[in-house]
N, C-alpha and C positions, 0 to 999 in steps of 0.2 A: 504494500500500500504506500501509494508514495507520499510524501512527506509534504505537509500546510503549512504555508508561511502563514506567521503569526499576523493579526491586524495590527497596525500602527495606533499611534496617539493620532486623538479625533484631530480635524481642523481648529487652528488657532482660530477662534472668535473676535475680528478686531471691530469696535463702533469706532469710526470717524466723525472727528465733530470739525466742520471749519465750513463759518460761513460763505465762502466764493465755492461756487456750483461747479465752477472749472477743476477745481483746487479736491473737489470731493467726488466728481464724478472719475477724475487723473488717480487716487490712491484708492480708489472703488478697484477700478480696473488695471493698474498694478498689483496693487496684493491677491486680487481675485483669480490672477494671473495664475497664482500658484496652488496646489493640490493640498497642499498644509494650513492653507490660510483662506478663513471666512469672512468675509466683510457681512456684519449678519446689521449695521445701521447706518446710515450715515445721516448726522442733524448738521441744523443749519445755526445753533445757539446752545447756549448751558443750556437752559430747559429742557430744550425736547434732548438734549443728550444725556440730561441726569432719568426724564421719562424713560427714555429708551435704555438705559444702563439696567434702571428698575425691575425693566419688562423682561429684560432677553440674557442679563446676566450675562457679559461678554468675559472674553479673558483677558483683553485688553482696550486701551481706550488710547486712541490717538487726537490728540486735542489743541487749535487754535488757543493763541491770548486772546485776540480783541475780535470780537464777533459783538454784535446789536444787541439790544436788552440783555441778558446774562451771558456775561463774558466768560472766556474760558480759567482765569482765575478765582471767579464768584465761585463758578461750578466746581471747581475744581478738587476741594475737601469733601463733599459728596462723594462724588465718581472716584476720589482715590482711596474710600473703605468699600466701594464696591468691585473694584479692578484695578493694579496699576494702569497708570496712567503715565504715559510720553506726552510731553508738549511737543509739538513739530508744527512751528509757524515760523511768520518772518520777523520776530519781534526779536531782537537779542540785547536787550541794554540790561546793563546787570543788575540792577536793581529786580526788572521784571524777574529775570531768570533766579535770584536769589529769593522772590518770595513765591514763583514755582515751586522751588526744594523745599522751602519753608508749608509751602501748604498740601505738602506732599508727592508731586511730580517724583517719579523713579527716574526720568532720562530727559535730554531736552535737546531737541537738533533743528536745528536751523534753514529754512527753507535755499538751495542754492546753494548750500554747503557740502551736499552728500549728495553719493551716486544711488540710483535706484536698487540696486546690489549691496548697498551698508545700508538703505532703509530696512529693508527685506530681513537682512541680517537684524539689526539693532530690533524689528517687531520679535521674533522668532526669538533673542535672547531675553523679551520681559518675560515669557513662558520661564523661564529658568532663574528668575528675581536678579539679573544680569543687567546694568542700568548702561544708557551711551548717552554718550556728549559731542554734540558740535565741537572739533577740536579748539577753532578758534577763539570759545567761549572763555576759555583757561579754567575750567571745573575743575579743580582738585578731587581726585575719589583715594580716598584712600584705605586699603582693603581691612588692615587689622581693624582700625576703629568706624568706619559706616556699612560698611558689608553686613558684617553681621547683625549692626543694626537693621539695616536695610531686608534682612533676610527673615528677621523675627518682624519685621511690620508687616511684608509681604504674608507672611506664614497665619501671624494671628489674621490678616484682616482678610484674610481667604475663607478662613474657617468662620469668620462670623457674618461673611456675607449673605448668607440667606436670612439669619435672623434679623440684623441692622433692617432688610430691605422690607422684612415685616413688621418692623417696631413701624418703621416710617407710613408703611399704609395703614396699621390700626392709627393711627392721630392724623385725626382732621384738622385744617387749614385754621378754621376757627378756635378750635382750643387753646387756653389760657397758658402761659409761659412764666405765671408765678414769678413777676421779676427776675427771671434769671439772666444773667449777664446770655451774651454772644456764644462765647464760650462754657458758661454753663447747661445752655440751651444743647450744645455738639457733646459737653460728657453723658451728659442725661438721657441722650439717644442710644451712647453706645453703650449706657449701663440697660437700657430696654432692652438693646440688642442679646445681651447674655455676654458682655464682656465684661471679663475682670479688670483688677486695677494695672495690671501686666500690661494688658494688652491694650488700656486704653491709652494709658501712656503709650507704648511704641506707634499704636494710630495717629496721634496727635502732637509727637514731637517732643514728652514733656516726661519729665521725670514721676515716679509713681510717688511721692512726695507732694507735688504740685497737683496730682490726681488726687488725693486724700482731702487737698484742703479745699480744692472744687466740690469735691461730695459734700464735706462738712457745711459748707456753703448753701449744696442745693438742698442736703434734708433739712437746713432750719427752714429755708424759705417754701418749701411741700410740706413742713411740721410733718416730716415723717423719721423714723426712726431707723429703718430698716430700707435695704436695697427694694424687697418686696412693694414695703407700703410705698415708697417713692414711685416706682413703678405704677402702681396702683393709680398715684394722682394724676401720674403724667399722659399716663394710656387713657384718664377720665373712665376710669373702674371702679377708682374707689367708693366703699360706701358713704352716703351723704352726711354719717356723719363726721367723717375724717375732712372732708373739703371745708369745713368750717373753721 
């Protein structure tokens, strides 16, 4: 009986987000080009690219800065606890490109800097938490000390991506936000999510220390006590008489 070749790892799933039509129908049809690779969205804005992240769960996200109403930096801490995320636009002033990294971006490459053969490649190595850089950026990576960071961000926020994506659709638009800062509003989601303090920190860039004093923060303001009950206020579950 002769011998079956094993099946391969499924197609990479990449959503593209960049609003010029030319710009997204061009990396539709390069990376579709390839057998490994799915181009399973392409949006025209943060929005419809965090909608569509939501929906289809990709395994990667290729994403413009400056696009119309939700820019690609707004969106950007959304879409990067549901998939790394590459920026790959024309925008390169370092300021941008450093609060990319900062709001989580794994790679960032430069439109007219790369050959369509190190695009292809640089997609292909986010599957492997493997970050690229426009050389002439001058990104420092350096392996002992962000790697492994970089590999435990990728790790936790892989694993908590389904749940984060259903904290987000149990709470509606309307629901109350109990004063919480900006930031306590983003720990709050991924303490719904089922993330620990481990992992909230690695998502968010911030020491589990800095996550403790966010907590302390958001149960006085839910008057909750407990991860649960907090949960409770924030999903708008709790019973009415804890909302008082």
């Amino acid at each position: 009986m002769p011998d079956q070749a094993l099946p391969g790892p499924p197609p990479l799933r990449v959503l593209v987000a960049d609003d010029n039509p030319v710009v997204r129908a061009g990396l539709t049809a390069l990376l579709g080009g390839h057998p490994d690779i799915e181009v399973v969205a392409a949006a025209a804005d943060g929005d419809e690219a965090l909608a569509s992240a939501l929906r289809l769960a990709p395994d990667v996200v290729l994403l413009d800065v400056r696009m119309p109403g939700t820019d690609g930096l707004t969106a950007l801490p959304g879409l990067a606890r549901l998939a790394p995320v590459m920026m790959l636009t024309y925008s390169r002033e370092p300021e941008v490109v450093a609060e990319a990294l900062r709001r989580g971006a794994v790679g960032y490459l430069v439109h007219g800097e790369f050959t369509a053969a190190e695009l292809i490649t640089a997609v292909r190595d986010l599957r492997h938490a493997t970050p690229t850089f426009t050389k002439s950026l001058g990104v420092s990576y350096k392996p002992n000390k962000n790697s492994s960071h970089l590999q435990s961000f990728m790790a936790q926020s892989s694993e908590a991506r389904p749940a984060y994506a259903a904290a987000l659709h149990r709470r509606t638009p309307n629901q109350p936000d109990f004063g919480l800062s900006s930031r306590e509003v983003e720990v709050m989601d991924l303490i719904a999510s089922g993330m620990n303090n481990r992992q909230i920190a690695a998502t968010c860039f911030i020491s589990e220390k800095t996550v403790k004093n966010h907590i302390n923060r958001i149960f006085a303001k839910l008057h909750s006590s407990s991860r649960s009950e907090a949960i409770a206020h924030w999903l708008g579950t709790a019973r009415e008489g804890w909302s008082r």
